[in-house]
C-alpha positions, 0 to 999 in steps of 0.5 A, a space after each residue: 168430559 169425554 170427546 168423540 172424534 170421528 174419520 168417516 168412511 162407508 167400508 171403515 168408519 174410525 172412532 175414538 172417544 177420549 177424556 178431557 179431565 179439568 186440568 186439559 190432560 187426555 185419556 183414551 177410553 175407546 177406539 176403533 172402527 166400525 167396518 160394513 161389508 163391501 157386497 151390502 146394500 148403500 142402504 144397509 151399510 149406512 144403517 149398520 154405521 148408524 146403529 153401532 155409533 148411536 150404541 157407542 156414543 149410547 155407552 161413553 156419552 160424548 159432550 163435544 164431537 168432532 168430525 173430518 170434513 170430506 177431503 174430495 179427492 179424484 175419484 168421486 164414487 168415493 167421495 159420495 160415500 164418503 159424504 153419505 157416512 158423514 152424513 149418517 155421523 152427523 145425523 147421529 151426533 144431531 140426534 143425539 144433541 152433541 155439539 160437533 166440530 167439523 176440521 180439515 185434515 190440514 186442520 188437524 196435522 196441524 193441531 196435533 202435530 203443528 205442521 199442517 203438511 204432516 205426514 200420515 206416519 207422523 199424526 200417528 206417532 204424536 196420537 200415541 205420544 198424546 194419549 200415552 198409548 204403547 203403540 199407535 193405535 189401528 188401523 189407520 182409521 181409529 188413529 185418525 179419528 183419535 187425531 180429530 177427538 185430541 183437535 177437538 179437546 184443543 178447540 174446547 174453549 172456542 167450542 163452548 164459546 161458539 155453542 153459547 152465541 147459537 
C-alpha cells in the first residue's frame, strides 16, 4: 500500500511517497519537493503546486495521505501561505478520494523518532535509518514529508478503523 506524506509550504512544498508491504516493512519510491517561483503570482503558484501533486499522486496512486498541520508561527504572511498550499493538498488528496491524516509536527517527532521535542537533525537521521536510505534524504522538505508518510504507515490500523465509522 503506498502512503503519501506531505510537508506543505508555497515556495517548497516536500513530498514523499513510501510502500507499506503486509508484514509493516517500508520502502520509498519517491520524494522530493515541488518548488514555485518567488515573483509568480499566489494564484499561479498554488496552480503549479496543485497540478504537479495531482500528477505524482496520478503516477504512484497513494491509498492513505498524510499531511503537516500548520505550525503557526510569529510571522503570519507566512502562515497564510502556508495555509493556502494546505489547502491546495488537501484539495487535491479530496479530489482524488485519499483518506488523509493531518499531524502536528510534535506529533511526528515523536512517532518517528519517540520523543515529541526531537531535533531537526535527529527526524532526519531516523527518516534514513527507517527507510534504509544511504543518506538523509533532501532538502529538508522531501525529509519531512517522508517523516509524516512513515507517521502515517504507524497509524494505519487506526486510519482504517476511523475511515469505516465515517
Amino acid at each position: 500500500m503506498v502512503v503519501l506524506g506531505i510537508d506543505p509550504g508555497t515556495a517548497l512544498t516536500g513530498y514523499g511517497f513510501i510502500d507499506v508491504s503486509d508484514r509493516g516493512d517500508l520502502t520509498v519510491i519517491d520524494y522530493g519537493v515541488i518548488s514555485t517561483p518567488a515573483k509568480q503570482k499566489m494564484e499561479y503558484r498554488l496552480l503549479t503546486l496543485f497540478e504537479e501533486l495531482q500528477a505524482k499522486m496520478l503516477l504512484h496512486k497513494p491509498a492513505y495521505g498524510a499531511v503537516e498541520k500548520l505550525f503557526f508561527s510569529n510571522n503570519v504572511t507566512t502562515a497564510i501561505s502556508v495555509g493556502q498550499a494546505r489547502g491546495v493538498v488537501l484539495l487535491c488528496m479530496a479530489k482524488a478520494g485519499i483518506p488523509i491524516a493531518e499531524f502536528t509536527p510534535m506529533e511526528i517527532k515523536q512517532a518517528v523518532v519517540g520523543y515529541g521535542g526531537a531535533e531537526k537533525k535527529q527526524v532526519q537521521m531516523m527518516v534514513k535509518s527507517i527507510l534504509g536510505l544511504d543518506e538523509i534524504p533532501k532538502p529538508d522538505d522531501a525529509a519531512d514529508a517522508l517523516a509524516a508518510a512513515i507517521t502515517c504507515s504507524s497509524s494505519l490500523a487506526y486510519l482504517r478503523l476511523m475511515n469505516r465509522e465515517e
